[in-house]
Wavefront OBJ file of the C-alpha trace (Angstrom):
o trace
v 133.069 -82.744 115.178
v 130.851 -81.333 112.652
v 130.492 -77.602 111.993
v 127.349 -75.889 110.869
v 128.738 -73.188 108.572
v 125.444 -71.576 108.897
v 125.594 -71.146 112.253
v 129.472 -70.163 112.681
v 128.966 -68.131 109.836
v 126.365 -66.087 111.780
v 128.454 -65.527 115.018
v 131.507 -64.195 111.938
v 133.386 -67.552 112.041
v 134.780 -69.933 109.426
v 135.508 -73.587 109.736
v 139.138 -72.667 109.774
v 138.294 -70.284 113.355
v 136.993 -73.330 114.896
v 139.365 -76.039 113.663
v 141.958 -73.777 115.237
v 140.360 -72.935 118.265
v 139.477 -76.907 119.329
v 143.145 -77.599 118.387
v 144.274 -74.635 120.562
v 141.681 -75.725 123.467
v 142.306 -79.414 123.141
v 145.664 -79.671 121.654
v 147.126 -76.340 122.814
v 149.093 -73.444 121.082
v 152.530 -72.538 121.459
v 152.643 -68.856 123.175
v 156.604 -69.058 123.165
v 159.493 -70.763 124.926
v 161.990 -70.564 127.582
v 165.469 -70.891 127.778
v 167.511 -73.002 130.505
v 170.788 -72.905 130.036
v 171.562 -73.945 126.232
v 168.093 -76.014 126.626
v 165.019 -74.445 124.683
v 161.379 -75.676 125.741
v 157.791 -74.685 124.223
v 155.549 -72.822 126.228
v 151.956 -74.424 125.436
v 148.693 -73.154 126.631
v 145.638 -74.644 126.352
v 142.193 -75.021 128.487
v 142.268 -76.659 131.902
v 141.630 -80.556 131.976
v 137.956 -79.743 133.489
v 137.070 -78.156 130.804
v 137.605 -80.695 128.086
v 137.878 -84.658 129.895
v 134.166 -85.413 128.882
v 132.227 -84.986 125.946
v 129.729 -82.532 127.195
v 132.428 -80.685 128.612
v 134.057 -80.403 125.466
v 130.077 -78.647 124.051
v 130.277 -76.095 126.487
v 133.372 -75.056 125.795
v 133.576 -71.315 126.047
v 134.314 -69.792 122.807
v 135.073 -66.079 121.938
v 133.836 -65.289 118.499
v 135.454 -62.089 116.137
v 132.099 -60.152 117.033
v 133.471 -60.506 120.933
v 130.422 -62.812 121.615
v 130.738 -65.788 124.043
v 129.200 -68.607 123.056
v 129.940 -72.289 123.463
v 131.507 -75.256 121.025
v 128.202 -76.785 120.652
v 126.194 -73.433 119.294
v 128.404 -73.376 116.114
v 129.218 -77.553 115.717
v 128.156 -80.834 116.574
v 130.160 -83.104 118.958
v 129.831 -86.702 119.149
v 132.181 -89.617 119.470
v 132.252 -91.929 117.034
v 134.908 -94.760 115.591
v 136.467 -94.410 112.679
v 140.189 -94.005 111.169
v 143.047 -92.139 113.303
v 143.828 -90.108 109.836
v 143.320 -89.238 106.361
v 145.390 -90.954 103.796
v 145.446 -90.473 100.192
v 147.423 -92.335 97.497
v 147.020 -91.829 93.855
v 143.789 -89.315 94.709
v 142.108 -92.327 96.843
v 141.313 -92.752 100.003
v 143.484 -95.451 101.672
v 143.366 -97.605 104.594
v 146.588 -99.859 105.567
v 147.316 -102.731 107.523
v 150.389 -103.973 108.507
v 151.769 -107.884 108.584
v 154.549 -108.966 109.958
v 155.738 -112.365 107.996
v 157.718 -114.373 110.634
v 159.441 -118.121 109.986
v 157.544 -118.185 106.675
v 158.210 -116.812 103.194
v 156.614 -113.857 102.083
v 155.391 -115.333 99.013
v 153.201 -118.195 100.382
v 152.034 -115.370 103.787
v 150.405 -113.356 101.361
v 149.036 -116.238 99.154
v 147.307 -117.451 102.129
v 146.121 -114.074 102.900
v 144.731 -113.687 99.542
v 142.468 -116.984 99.636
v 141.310 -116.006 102.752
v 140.250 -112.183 101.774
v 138.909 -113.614 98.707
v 137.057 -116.688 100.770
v 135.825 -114.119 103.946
v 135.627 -110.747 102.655
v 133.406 -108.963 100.637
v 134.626 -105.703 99.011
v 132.282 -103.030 98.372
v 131.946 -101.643 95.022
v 134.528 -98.672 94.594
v 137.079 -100.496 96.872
v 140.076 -101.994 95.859
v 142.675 -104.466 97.822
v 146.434 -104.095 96.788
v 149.294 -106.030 97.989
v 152.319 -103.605 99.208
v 155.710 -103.122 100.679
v 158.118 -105.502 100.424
v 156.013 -108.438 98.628
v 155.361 -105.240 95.960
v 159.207 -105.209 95.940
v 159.957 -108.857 95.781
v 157.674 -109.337 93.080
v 159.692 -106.192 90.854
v 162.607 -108.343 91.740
v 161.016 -111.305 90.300
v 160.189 -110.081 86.969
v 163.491 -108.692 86.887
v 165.161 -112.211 87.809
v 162.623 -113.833 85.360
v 164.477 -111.460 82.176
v 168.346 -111.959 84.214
v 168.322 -115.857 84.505
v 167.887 -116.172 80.741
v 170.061 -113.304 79.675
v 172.583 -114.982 82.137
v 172.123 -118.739 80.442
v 172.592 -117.378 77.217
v 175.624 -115.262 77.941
v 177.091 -118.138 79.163
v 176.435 -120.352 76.059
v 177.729 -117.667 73.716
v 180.934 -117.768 76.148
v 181.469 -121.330 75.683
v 180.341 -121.838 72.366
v 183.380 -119.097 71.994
v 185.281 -121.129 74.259
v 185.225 -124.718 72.251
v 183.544 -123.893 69.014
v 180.969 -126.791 69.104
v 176.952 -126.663 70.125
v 177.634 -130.037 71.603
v 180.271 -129.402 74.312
v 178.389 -125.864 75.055
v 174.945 -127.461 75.531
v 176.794 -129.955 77.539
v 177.818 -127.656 80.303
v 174.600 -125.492 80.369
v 172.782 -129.171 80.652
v 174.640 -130.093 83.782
v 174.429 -126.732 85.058
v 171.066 -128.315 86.974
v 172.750 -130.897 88.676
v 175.269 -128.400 90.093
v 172.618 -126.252 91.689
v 171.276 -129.396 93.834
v 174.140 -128.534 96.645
v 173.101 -124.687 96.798
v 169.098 -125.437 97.048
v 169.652 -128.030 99.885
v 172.100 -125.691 101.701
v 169.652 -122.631 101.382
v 167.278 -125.577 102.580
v 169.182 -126.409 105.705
v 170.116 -122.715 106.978
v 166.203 -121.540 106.944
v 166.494 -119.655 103.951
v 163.546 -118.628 101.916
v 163.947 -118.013 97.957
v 164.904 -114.506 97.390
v 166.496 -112.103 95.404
v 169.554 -112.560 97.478
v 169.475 -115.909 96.769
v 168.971 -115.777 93.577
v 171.355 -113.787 92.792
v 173.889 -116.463 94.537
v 172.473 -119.426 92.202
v 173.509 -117.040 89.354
v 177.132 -116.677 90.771
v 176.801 -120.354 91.399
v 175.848 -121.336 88.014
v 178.958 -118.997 86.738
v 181.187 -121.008 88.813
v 179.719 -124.539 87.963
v 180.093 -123.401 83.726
v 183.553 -122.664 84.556
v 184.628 -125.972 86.529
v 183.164 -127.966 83.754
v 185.205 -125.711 80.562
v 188.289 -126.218 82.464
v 187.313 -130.170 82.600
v 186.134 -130.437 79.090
v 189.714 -128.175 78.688
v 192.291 -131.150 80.241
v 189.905 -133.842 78.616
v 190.747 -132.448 74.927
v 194.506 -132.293 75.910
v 194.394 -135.889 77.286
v 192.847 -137.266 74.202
v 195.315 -135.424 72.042
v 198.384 -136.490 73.959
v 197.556 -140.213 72.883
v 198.658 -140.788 69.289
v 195.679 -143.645 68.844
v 192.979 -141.258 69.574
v 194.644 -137.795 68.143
v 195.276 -140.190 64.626
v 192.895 -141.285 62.071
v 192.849 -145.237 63.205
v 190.619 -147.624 65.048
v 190.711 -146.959 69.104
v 189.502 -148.987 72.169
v 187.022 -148.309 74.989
v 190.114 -148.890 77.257
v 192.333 -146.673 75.286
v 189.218 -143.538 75.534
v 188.974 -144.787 79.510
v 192.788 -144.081 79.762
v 193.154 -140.800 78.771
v 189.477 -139.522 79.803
v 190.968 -140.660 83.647
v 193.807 -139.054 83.310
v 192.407 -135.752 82.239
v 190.440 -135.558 85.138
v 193.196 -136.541 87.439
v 194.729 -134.019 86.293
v 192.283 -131.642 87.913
v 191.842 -133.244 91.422
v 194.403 -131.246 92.842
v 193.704 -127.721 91.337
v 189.743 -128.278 91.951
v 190.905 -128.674 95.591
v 192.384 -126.228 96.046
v 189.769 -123.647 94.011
v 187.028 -125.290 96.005
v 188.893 -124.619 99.703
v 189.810 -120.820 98.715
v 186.231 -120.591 97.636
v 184.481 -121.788 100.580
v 187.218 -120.367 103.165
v 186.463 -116.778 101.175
v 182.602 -117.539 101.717
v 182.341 -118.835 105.131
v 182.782 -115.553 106.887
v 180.655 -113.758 104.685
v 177.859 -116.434 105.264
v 178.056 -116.436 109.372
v 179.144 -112.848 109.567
v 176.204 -110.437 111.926
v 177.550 -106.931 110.893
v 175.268 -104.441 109.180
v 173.623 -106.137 105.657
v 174.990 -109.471 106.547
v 171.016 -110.691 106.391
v 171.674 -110.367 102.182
v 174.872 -111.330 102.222
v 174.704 -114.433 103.629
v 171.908 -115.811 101.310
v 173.698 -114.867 98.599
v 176.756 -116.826 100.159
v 174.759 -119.592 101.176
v 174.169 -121.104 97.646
v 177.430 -120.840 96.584
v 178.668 -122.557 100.103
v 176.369 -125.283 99.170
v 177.216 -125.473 95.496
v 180.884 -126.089 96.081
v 179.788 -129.989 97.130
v 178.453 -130.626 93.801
v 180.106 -128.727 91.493
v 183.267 -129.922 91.762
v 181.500 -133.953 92.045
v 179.761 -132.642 88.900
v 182.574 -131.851 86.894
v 184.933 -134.553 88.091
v 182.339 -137.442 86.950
v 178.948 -136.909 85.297
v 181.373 -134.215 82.364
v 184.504 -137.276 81.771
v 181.464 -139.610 81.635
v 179.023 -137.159 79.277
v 182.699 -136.316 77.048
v 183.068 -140.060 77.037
v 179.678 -140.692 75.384
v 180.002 -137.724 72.792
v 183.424 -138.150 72.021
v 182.720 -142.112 71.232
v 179.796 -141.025 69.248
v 181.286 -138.687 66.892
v 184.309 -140.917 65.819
v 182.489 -144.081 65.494
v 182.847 -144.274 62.115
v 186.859 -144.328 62.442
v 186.450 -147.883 63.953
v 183.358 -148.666 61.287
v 185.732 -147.964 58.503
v 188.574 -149.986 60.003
v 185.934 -153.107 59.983
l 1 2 3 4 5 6 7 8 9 10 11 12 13 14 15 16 17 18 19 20 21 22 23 24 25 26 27 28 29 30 31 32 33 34 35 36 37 38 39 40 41 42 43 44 45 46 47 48 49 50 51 52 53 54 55 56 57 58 59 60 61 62 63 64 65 66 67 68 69 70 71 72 73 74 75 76 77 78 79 80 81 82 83 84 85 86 87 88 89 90 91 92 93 94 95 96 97 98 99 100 101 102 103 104 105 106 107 108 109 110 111 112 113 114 115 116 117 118 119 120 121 122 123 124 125 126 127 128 129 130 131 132 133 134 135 136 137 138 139 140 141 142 143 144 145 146 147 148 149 150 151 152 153 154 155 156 157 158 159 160 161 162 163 164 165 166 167 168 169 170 171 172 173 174 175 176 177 178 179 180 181 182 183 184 185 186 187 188 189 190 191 192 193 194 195 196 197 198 199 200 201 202 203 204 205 206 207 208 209 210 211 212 213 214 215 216 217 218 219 220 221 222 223 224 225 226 227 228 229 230 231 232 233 234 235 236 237 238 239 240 241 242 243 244 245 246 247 248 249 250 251 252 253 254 255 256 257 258 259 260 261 262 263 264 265 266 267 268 269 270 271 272 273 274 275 276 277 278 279 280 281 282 283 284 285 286 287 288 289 290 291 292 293 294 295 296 297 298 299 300 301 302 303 304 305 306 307 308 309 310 311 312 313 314 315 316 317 318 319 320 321 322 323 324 325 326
């Protein structure tokens, strides 16, 4: 509908006596309301369905003008059908058009990188139009530059806590080096439960990689006591391969048992959290799901590749004990 102010404005109307008088005649007007029992329902008036089921119906629409003329819609506006958008929206002072996507089986990440190809392959924006990626990819990718600052903060945190912890670069670097190896179990777990990369998950890997630095200090932990408990390698003398294998296996013996049991309260604490189907179990359970995983390698992590890695540093930095003894 398009109204000729000219013309309205002749018969003593404004656009805002029409607008209201099709959405009276089309739409209706409440006139009041009636009362059933403690029930309270609008009384609506509008014009009969005769009078406005076809577009030239809808012209000669009887209007009533201030000057108590009677006239018809199509004297003061024109009326034609056309297509266009169901309403108006505005964000930021523009115009604004929006389609929604529902990403199914796939992560959202890689839906709207194939949508963006294929807008920028098949579509030709006009000048003065722009295309903008929303809703939750527009949250997910806040999330991601807020992971990208938290994974580093978190990795150096927990080399400041170890370098605390043992007082040498070495050992500290060490642990944060291995740190890789003990994510493998979370990323194939995620892998296996249909899990896409998230902030949910990522925020598990980070919890993971807190547990993993804190299997391996405990290790490193028994390992220094079992090397000082021999009076070969705690002295200032020449020491054997077998006599370093010795006490190196029986520091991590040590920790069999305890690991166990860490790893079993761990994963019994995590399994109903990761299968649960309340109300935000969809978050919880990725965030569970990496650490589920993680327990496998972790605790494999710490009980081999750390005695073996503590071997190799611990024979390198009192070589010369055996050097001066030759």
């Amino acid at each position: 509908m398009k109204i000729n102010r000219e013309k309205a404005a002749r018969y003593g109307m404004n656009v805002a006596d029409v607008q209201l008088f099709v959405s009276s005649a089309l739409g209706g007007a409440k006139v009041g309301e009636t009362v059933e029992g403690v029930a309270r329902y609008p009384i609506t008036l509008r014009y009969p369905a005769d009078l406005r089921d076809n577009l030239e119906a809808v012209r000669n629409l009887p209007v009533l003008t201030p000057l108590k003329q009677s006239i018809t819609l199509s004297d003061v506006a024109e009326i034609r059908v056309t297509t266009g958008a169901p309403m108006i929206k505005t964000e930021n002072a523009r115009l604004t058009g929006w389609v929604y996507i529902d990403a199914r089986d796939r992560d959202l990440a890689g839906v709207v990188s194939d949508i963006k190809k294929a807008v920028g392959r098949d579509v030709r924006v006009p000048a003065g139009v722009s295309i903008t990626y929303s809703g939750q990819y527009e949250m997910m990718e806040r999330a991601d530059k807020r992971l990208a600052l938290m994974v580093p903060m978190t990795l150096v945190i927990i080399f400041t806590l170890l370098y605390c912890a043992f007082r040498k670069i070495g050992e500290s670097l060490l642990i944060l080096a291995t740190l890789p190896f003990a994510l493998i179990g979370g990323i194939w777990f995620v892998y296996l439960a249909g899990f896409h990369l998230s902030v949910a998950t990522g925020t598990g890997f980070i919890a993971l990689a807190g547990l993993a630095a804190e299997f391996g200090v405990v290790m490193l932990i028994y390992l220094h006591q079992a090397v000082k408990a021999d009076p070969v390698l705690n002295g200032t003398g020449p020491w054997t391969e077998a006599q370093l294998d010795a006490a190196i296996y029986h520091g991590a013996a040590l920790r069999v048992r305890p690991k166990a049991m860490t790893v079993s309260v761990i994963v019994v604490g995590l399994v109903p959290i990761l299968i649960g189907t309340g109300a935000g179990s969809e978050i919880m359970s990725r965030i569970a799901a990496p650490m589920v995983g993680g327990m496998i390698t972790a605790p494999l992590l710490s009980m081999f590749l750390i005695p073996a890695a503590f071997k190799l540093m611990w024979s390198y930095t009192n070589r010369k004990r055996n050097n001066a003894a030759q």
